[in-house]
BANUBA-141906 format. One record per residue (C-alpha): residue in one letter; chain; x negated, z, y. Coordinates in Angstrom, 1 decimal, padded with zeros to 4 digits. Example, Ala and Ser with C-alpha at 12.3 -4.5 7.8 and 13.67 -1.06 7.14 Angstrom:
2
 residuo cadena   east     up  north
       a      A -012.3  007.8 -004.5
       s      A -013.7  007.1 -001.1
//
This chain:
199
 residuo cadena   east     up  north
       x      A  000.0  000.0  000.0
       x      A -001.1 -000.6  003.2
       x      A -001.1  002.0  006.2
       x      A  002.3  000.9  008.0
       x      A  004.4  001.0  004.5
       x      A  006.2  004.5  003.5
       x      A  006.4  005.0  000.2
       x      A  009.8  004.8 -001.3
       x      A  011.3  008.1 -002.3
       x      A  012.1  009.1 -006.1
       x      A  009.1  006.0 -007.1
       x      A  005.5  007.3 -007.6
       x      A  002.9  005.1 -006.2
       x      A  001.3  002.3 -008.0
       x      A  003.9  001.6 -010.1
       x      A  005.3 -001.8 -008.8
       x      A  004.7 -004.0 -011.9
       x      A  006.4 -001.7 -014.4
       x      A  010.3 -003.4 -014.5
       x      A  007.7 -007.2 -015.1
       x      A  006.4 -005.0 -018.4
       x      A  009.8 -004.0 -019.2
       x      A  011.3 -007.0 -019.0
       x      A  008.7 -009.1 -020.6
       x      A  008.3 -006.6 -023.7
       x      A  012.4 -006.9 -024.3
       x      A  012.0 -010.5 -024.1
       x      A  009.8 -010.3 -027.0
       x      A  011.5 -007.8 -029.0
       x      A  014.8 -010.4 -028.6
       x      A  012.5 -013.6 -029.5
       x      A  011.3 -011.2 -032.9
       x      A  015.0 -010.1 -033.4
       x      A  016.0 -014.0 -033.3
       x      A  013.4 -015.6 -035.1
       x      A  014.0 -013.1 -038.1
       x      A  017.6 -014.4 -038.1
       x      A  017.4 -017.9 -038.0
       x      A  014.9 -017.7 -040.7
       x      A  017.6 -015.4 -042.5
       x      A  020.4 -017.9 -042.1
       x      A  018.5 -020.4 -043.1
       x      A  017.4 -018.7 -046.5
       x      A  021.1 -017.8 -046.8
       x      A  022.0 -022.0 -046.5
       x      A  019.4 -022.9 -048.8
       x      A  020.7 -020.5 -051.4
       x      A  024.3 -021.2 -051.0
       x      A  023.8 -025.0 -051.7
       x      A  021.9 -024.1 -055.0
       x      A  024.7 -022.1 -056.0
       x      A  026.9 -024.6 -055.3
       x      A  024.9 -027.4 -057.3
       x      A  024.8 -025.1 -060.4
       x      A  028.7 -024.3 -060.4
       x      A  029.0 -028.0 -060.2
       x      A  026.7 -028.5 -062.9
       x      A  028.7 -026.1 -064.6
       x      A  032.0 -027.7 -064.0
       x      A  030.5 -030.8 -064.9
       x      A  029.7 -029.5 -068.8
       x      A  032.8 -027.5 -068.7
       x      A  034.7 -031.2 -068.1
       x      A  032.5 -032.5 -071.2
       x      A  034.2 -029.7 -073.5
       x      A  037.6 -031.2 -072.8
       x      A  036.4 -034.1 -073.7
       x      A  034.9 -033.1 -077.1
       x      A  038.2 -031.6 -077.9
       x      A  039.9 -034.4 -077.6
       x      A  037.8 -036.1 -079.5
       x      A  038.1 -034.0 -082.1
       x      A  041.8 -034.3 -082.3
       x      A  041.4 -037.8 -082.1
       x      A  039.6 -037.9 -085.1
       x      A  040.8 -035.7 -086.9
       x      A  044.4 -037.2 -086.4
       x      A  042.9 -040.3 -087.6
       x      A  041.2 -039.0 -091.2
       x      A  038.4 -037.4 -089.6
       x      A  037.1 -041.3 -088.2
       x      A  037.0 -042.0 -084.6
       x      A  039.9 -044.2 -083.4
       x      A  038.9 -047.8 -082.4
       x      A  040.2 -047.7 -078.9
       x      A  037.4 -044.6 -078.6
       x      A  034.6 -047.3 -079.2
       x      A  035.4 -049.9 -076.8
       x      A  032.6 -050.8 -075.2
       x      A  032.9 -049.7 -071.4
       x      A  034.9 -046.6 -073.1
       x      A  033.7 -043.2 -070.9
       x      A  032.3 -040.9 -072.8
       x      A  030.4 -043.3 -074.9
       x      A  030.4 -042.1 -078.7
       x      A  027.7 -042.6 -081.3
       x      A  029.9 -042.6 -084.1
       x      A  027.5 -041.7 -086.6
       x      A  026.9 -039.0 -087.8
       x      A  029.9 -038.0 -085.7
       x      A  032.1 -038.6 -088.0
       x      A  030.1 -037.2 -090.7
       x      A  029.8 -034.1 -088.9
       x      A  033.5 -034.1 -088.7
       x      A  034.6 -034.4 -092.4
       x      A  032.0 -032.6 -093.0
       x      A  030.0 -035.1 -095.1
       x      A  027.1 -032.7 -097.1
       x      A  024.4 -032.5 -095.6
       x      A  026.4 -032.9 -091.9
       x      A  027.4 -029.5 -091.8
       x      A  025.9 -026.7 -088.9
       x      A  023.4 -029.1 -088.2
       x      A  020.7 -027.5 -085.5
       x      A  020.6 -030.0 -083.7
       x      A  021.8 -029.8 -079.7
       x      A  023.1 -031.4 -076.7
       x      A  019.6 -030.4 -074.7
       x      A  018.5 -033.9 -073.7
       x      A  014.9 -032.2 -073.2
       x      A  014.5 -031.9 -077.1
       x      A  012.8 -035.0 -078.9
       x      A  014.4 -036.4 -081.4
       x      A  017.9 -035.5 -080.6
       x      A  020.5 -037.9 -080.5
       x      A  023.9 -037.0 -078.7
       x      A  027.3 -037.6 -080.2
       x      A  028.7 -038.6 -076.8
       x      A  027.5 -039.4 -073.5
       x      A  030.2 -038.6 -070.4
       x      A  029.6 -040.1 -067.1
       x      A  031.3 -038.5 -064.1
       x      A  030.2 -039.1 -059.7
       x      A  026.7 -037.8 -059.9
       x      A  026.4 -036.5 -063.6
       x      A  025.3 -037.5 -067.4
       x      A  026.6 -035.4 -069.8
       x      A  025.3 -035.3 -073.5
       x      A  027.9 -033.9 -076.3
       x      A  027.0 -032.5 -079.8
       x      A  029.6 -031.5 -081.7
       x      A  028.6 -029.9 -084.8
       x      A  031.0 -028.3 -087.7
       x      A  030.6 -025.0 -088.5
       x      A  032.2 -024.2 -091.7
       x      A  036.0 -024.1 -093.2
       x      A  038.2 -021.3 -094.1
       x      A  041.7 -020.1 -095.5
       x      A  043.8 -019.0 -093.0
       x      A  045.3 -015.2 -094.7
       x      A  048.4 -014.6 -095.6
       x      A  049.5 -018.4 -095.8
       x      A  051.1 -020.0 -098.6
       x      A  048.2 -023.1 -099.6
       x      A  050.9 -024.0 -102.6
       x      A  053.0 -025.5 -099.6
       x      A  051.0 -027.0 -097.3
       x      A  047.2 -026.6 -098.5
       x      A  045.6 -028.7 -095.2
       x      A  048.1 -026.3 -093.0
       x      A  046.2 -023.2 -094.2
       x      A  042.8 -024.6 -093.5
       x      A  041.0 -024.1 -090.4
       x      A  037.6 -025.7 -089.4
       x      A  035.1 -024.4 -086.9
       x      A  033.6 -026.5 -084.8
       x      A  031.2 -026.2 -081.8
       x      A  030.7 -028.3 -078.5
       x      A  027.7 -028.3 -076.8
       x      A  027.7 -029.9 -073.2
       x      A  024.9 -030.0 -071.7
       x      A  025.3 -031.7 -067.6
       x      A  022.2 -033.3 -065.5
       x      A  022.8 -034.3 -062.0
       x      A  021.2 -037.2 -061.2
       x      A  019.8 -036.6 -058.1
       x      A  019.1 -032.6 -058.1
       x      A  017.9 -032.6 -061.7
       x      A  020.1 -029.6 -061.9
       x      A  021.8 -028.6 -065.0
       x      A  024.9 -026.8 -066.4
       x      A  025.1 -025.8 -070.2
       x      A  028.3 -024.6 -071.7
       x      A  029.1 -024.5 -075.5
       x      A  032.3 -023.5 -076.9
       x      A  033.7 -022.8 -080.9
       x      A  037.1 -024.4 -081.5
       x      A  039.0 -024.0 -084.3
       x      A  041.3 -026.6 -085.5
       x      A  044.5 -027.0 -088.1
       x      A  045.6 -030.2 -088.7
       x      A  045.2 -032.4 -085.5
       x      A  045.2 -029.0 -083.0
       x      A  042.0 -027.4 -082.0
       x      A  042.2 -024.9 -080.2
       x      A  039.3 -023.1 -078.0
       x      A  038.3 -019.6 -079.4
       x      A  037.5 -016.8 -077.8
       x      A  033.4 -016.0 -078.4
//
């Protein structure tokens, strides 16, 4: 200060640059504050869209499942042979008919097969191939084994009282994201119904 200025009362002297250091040390506390958050939201997008992509993978295989189950039913309405209009070519999913249908009557040697719907594994070769927007899925549909249904009378209706287990495996690939969906489900059929059991 020079001689001619009073000081101001209530404001020790020599402190004139202190509301600058204020200011200036909020403003970076607020830039620190808002660069954590963007950085947060922006994590949170990422992970959201991954999310999604996987449930759609999901969605995807769960779509192939319904298609498996119709194919059994197909088939098995049909002598346990896949109906010509199944093969056309163009048809979607696209079925490799053998050893489906093996696997279906349950030819010896066709019965809970190891094999898997994993495109990854070498040497495997699908049963069907479903194309949706974005997606290949690869179907294996293996049986399981046969049983009597209890307490039902076989003199009457023997094939009524039978029930195989089968088991879907879809396995989904998008395209693009490379990302994948797996579901597998056990369906037990009687006659030409199949029906998908609980696990």
């Amino acid at each position: 200060m020079t001689g001619n200025e009073k000081a101001l009362p209530g404001r020790p002297r020599g402190e004139e640059g202190i509301a600058l250091l204020t200011v200036l040390m909020l403003t970076v506390i607020l830039a620190v504050i808002g660069i954590a958050s963007i950085t947060t939201t922006s994590m949170d997008i990422r992970m959201a869209g991954g999310e999604r992509m996987r449930e759609t993978s999901l969605n995807a295989a769960e779509a192939c499942l319904s298609s498996g189950a119709q194919i059994l039913q197909q088939a098995k309405g049909n002598g346990g042979f896949i109906p010509a209009a199944m093969l056309i070519a163009g048809s979607n999913p696209v079925i490799t008919p053998n050893p489906l249908e093996s696997e279906i009557r349950g030819t010896t040697g066709f019965t809970n097969l190891p094999d898997s719907a994993d495109p990854a594994v070498v040497g495997n070769t699908p049963n069907a191939v479903l194309t949706l927007p974005g997606f290949t899925i690869t179907m294996d549909i293996d049986r399981l084994y046969q049983r009597l249904i209890p307490a039902c009378d076989i003199a009457t209706c023997a094939i009524c009282c039978t029930e195989f287990l089968y088991r879907i495996d879809c396995y989904a690939v998008n395209a693009v994201t490379q990302t994948t969906g797996r579901v597998t489900g056990v369906y037990a059929c009687v006659g030409e119904t199949c029906l998908k059991q609980p696990i």
